[in-house]
N, C-alpha and C positions, 0 to 999 in steps of 0.2 A: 481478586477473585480468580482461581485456579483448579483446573482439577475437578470441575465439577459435569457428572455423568460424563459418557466416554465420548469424548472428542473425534476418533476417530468411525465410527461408528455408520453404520447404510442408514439407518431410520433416525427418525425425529424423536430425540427426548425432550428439546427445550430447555432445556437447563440454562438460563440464561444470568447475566451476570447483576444487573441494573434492569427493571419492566417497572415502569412507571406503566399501570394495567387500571383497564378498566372488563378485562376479559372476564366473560362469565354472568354476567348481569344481563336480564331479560329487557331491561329498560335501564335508562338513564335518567327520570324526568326527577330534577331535583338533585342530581348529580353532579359533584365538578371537582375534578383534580386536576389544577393549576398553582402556575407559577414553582415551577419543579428546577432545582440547580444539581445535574452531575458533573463533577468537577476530581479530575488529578487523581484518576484511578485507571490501575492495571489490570487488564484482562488477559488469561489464557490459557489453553487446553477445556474451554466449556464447550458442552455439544449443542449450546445455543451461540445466543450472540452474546457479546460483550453488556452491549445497550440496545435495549428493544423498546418502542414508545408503542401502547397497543390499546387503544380503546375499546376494544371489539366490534362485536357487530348489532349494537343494540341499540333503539330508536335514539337519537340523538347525539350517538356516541363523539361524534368526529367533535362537536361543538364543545362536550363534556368534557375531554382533555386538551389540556391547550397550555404556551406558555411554559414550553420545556426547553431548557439552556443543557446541554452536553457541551462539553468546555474542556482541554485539555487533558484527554484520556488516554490511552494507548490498550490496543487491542490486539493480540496478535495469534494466530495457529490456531481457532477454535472451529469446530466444526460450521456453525455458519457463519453469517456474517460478521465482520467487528461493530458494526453500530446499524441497525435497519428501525425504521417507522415506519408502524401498519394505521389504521386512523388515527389522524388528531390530526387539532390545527394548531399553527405559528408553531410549531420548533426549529431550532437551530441548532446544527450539528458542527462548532466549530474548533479551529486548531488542535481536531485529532488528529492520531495519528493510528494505521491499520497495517497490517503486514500480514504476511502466510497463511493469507486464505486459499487454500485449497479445497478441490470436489472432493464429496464424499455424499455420497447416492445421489441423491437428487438435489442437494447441496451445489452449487456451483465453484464456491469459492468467490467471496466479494470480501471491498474493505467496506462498501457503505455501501446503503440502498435502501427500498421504499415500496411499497406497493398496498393497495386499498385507499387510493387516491387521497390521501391526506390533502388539508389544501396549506399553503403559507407554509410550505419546509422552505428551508435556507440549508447549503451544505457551505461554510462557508470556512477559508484557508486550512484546508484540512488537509494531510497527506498520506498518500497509499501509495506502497510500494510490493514487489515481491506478491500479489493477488492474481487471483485466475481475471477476475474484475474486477478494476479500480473502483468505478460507479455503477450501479444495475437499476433499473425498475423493473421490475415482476407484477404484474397485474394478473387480475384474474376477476376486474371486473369492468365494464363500460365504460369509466372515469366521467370528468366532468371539467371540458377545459376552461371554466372558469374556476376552477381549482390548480392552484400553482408550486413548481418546485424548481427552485435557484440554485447554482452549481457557480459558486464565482471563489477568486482568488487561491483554489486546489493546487496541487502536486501531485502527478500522478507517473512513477515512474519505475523501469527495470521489472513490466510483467511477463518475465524469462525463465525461470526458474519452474520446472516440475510445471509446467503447464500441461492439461489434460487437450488429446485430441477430441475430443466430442466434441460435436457442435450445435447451435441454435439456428435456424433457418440457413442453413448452410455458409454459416459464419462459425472462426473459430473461436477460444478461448484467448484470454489476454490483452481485452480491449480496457482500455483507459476508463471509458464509459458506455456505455452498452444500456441503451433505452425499448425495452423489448415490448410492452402493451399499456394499454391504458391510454384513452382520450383526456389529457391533460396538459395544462399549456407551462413548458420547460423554456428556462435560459442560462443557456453553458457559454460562460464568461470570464474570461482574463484569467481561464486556466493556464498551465504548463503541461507537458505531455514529453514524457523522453522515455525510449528503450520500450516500451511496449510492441504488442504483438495487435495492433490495431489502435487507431486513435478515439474518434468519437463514431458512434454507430448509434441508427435511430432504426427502428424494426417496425412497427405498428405508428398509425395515425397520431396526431398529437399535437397541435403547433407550439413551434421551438423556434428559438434565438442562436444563433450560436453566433458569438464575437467576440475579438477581442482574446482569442486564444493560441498558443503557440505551442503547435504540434512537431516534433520532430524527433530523429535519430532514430525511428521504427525498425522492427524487422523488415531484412529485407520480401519484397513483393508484399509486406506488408500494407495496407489502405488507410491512408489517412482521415480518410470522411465515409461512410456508407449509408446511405439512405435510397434502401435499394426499391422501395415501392413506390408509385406514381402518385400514390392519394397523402402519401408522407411527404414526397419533396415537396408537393403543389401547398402546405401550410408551414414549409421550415421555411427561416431566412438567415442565409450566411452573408457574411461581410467583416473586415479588416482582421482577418486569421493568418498567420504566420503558418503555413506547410510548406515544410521542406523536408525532403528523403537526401542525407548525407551520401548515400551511395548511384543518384539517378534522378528520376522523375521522380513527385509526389502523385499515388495513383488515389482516382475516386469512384465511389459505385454510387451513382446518382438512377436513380427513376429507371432501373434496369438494365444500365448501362457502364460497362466497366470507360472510364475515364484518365489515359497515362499524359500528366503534366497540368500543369493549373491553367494554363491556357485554353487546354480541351475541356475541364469542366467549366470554365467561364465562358466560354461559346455556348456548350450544352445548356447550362445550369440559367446561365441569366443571372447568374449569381456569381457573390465573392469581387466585385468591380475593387474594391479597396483592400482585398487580399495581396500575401506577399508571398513570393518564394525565392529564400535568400537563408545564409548563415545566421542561425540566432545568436551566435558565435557567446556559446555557455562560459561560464565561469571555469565551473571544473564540475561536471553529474556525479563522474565517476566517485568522488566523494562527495555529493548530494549539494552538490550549491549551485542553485541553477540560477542565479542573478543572470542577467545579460551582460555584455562587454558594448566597451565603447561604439566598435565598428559591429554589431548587431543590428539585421534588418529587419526586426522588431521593434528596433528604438524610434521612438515618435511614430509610432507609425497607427497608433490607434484612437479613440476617445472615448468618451466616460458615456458608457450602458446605463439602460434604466434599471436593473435591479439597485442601482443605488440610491436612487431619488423615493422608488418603491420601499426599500427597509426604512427611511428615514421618515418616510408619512406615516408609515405602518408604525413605528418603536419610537422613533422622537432620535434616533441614533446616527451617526454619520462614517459609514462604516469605507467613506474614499482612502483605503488604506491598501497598500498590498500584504502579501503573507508577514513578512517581518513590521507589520505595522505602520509603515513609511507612508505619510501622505501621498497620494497621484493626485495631480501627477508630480514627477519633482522636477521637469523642464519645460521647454514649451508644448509636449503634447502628452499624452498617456502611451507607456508603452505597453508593447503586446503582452501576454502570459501575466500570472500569478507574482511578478517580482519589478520591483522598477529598477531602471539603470540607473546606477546610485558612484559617479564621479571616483569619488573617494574609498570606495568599498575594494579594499586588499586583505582581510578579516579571515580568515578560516580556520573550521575546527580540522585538526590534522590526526586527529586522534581517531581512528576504525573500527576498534576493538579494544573492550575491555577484559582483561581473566574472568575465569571463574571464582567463587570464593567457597569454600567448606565450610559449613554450619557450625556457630559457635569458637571459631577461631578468627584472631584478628585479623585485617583485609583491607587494603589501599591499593590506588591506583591514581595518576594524575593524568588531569584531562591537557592537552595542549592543541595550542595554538600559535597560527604564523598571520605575520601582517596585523593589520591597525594599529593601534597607539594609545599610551597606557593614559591613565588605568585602566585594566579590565575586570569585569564582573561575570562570573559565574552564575549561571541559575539553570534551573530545573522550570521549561518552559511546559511540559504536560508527560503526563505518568507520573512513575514514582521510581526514588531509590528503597533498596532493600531497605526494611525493618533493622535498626542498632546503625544504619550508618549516613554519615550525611557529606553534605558537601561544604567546603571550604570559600565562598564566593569568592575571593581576591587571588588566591592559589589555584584553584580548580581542582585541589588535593579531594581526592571521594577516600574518605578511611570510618572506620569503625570494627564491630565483631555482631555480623549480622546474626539473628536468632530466627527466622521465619526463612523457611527452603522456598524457594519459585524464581522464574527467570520473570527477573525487573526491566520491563523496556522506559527508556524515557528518549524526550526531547532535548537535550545538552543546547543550551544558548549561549552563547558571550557576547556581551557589549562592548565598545572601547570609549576612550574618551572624546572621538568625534562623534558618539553615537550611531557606530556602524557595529550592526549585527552579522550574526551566523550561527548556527545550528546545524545540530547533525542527531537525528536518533542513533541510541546506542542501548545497550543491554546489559545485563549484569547477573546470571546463574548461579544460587546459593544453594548447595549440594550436601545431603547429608553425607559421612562417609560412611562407605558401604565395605562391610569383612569381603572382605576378597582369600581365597582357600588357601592360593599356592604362593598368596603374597603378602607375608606378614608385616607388621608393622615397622620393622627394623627394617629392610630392605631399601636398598639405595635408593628403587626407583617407587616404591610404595605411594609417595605425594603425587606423581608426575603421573599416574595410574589412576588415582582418583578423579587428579582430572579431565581425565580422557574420558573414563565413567560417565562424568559429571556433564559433562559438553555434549554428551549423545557422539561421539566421535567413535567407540567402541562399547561394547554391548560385552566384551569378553569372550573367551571362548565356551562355553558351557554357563549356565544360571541356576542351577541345582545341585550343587553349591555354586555360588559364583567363582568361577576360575577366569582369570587372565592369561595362560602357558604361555608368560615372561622370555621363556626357550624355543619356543618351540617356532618354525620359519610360517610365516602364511604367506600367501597364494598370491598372485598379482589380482587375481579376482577377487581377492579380500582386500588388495591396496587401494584400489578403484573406490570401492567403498569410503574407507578409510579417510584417502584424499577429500573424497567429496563434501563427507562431513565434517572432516576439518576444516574444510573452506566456508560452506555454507550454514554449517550449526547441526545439532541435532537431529533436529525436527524435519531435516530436506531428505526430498527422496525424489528420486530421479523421473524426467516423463515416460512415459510408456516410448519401449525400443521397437519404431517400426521397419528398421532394414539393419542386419546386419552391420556389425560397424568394422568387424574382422570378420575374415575368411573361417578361423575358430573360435567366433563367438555368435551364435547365437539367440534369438529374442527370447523364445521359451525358458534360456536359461535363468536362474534367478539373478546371475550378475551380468546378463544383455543389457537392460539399460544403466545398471552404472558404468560397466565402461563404455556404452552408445554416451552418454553424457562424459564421460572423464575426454574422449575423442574430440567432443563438438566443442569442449571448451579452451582444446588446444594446447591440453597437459598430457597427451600420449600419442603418438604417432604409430605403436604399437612396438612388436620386437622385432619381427625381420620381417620382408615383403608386405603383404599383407594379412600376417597371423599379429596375435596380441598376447600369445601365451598365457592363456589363464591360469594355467595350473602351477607355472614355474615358481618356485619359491622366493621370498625375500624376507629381509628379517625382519622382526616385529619392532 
């Protein structure tokens, strides 16, 4: 699903990808759309959401729709959310995956969320990355906290990227999860939490669970826990959570009160006696595998939550498994976060990026990997490859001569033959080619141009006709750019610039925030003293 109304957009079209719907109906009674499977489908650029579950608001609705499976889908860059449920009951939202939600009007930018008190959601091993918010509730109405919503086995990491400075009760954007209204009873469990600009935050009334989760690598002076109202703390209960801030103290905003080290919120709070603060000592984030390591002080250090005994009475199912599927626990105790400590697990996809491919011509690429031990298997764990091409399970080889344009996100997994897993979401942009004016088809660099077209990395010089001027030097204020989308993809666009980043640059200017961002990231130090020369030229 791609492309449909305009994604970037201030107002609400809805355009959405998947609504299993009951909107519009005056009544329900005699109604029921159940037992719904979405399964291994790609979302992006809709100015809705990906997947939308929505019964409406009519007598009976919530009951009416029920028994909704979302199941390894990939959502990415659309105007709202990648996957949100307004009423119904018992769905599960699980081993998706959401990326590049960003604001846009009243949009916040989420990878998953909820609101109209559905009861029996489950969000379960699901990951979001690259979100203004990992998780959200939005309410806007009373709730009902005998009405329930489950947050267990998630990945929530790296919300850095083009975050917007607005804020919500005087909190910023780029929280993990972010629980804003509605009386209804939450349990956020044996998630993971790394690189974000906030960890867990609770805003309005609610009672909630939170354990069993492992928070860390934050921005700095970033908060790891916030529950900043008195009538909130007094029905949340924390215990055996892993915070730790790599650079300091882990800070908390409890019941009014800003809190720096876990010792001060455990005095304050009365809470968190079995919490930890120590090295989760990751795998490797930086390429997305946030297994734990041996010497991790999340290792044993937790035990088994009730959302799992609850799915099992409710479904007949026994979902004690971490994100890769692994029984918990797999030693003598449950470890903290979304992954267990798994002995043997040397396994990683090394593979970061895949090319672009042009429409209608042939296209390969091999996925790799370092450590575990053969044989290995390939698979395509949620989303999809492009349309004409497939994967080679035993090689990892991806080839074909795809026929259908859109950027393909999926899940990339490999097994080995001790049965250790790894995964890495990865992408795949199928590009029409596009006449370019001043660069005909013979031209040496004519391929190497498309794909820069293709990638969102350049835009050209002029679109009516489209020119590329091959010759012609551009600006270091056009390289800022340039750099950034080559790094980040397309679709990124820098946060809003609010201090000067050079003495000659500017916020108002239109290129203040890409080099405010080209600076922050530690690929410009600028030209002399403290100028950055925007104007200077360099070659294309």
């Amino acid at each position: 699903f791609a492309e449909l109304g305009d994604w970037t957009t201030e107002v609400d079209e809805d355009f959405h990808g998947v609504t299993p719907s009951l909107w519009g109906r005056t009544g329900t009674a005699g109604t029921e759309s159940a037992r719904i499977w979405v399964l291994h489908n790609t979302c992006y650029h809709l100015s809705g959401n990906c997947v939308q579950v929505n019964a409406g608001g009519g007598d009976g609705a919530l009951e009416a729709l029920h028994h909704v499976y979302i199941g390894a889908n990939t959502a990415h860059h659309n105007r709202q959310a990648g996957f949100w449920c307004k009423q119904a009951t018992d769905v599960v939202f699980s081993e998706n995956v959401a990326f590049g939600g960003k604001e846009h009007g009243a949009q916040p930018g989420d990878g998953f969320g909820y609101q109209y008190n559905p009861n029996r959601l489950w969000f379960l091993f699901n990951e979001a990355f690259d979100n203004n918010f990992g998780f959200r509730q939005s309410d806007t109405t009373g709730g009902d906290p005998s009405h329930t919503a489950y947050f267990v086995g998630n990945v929530v990491h790296d919300n850095v990227h083009g975050l917007s400075e607005a804020t919500h009760w005087g909190s910023p954007t780029g929280w993990a999860f972010s629980l804003w209204q509605g009386n209804q009873s939450r349990a956020i469990v044996d998630n993971t939490v790394w690189n974000t600009r906030g960890g867990i935050e609770l805003v309005f009334a609610g009672p909630t669970t939170i354990a069993g989760n492992l928070v860390s690598g934050l921005w700095g002076g970033a908060e790891q826990l916030r529950v900043d109202r008195a009538d909130t703390a007094a029905v949340t209960s924390v215990d055996e959570d892993l915070f730790h801030d790599t650079g300091g103290s882990p800070l908390f905003r409890w019941s009014g009160t800003t809190l720096d080290g876990l010792a001060a919120f455990q005095a304050a709070s009365g809470q968190c006696a079995a919490c930890v603060d120590g090295d989760p000592d990751l795998d490797d984030p930086s390429a997305g595998d946030f297994h734990i390591g041996a010497g991790s002080a999340a290792r044993d250090a937790s035990s088994e939550h009730g959302p799992y005994a609850t799915f099992e009475a409710l479904y007949g199912l026994d979902i004690r498994r971490d994100r890769d599927g692994v029984a918990r626990p797999q030693e003598g105790a449950w470890d903290m976060g979304a992954l267990e400590h798994r002995p043997t697990h040397t396994l990683r996809v090394t593979t970061g990026r895949l090319p672009a491919a042009l429409l209608g011509e042939p296209w390969s690429a091999t996925l790799e990997s370092s450590g575990g031990s053969a044989p290995v298997a390939w698979s395509v764990a949620a989303g999809r490859l492009p349309f004409g091409v497939q994967l080679d399970e035993a090689s990892g080889e991806i080839a074909g001569t795809p026929f259908v344009e859109g950027r393909y996100a999926f899940l990339s997994r490999i097994a080995d033959g001790a049965d250790d897993l790894a995964q890495r979401t990865l992408s795949i942009r199928v590009c029409r080619t596009r006449p370019v004016a001043d660069v005909p088809e013979g031209h040496w660099a004519a391929r190497y141009i498309q794909f820069l077209l293709c990638m969102g990395v350049s835009d050209g010089c002029s679109t009516d006709p489209l020119r590329y001027c091959p010759y012609d030097p551009a600006t270091r204020a056009q390289m800022a750019k340039f750099l950034l989308r080559a790094r980040w993809g397309g679709e990124f666009n820098p946060p809003p610039c609010s201090a000067p980043p050079f003495d000659d640059v500017e916020c108002w200017r239109w290129f203040g925030p890409w080099v405010a961002e080209l600076k922050a990231e530690g690929i410009t130090t600028g030209c002399h003293g403290a100028d950055y020369c925007p104007f200077a030229p360099v070659t294309r």
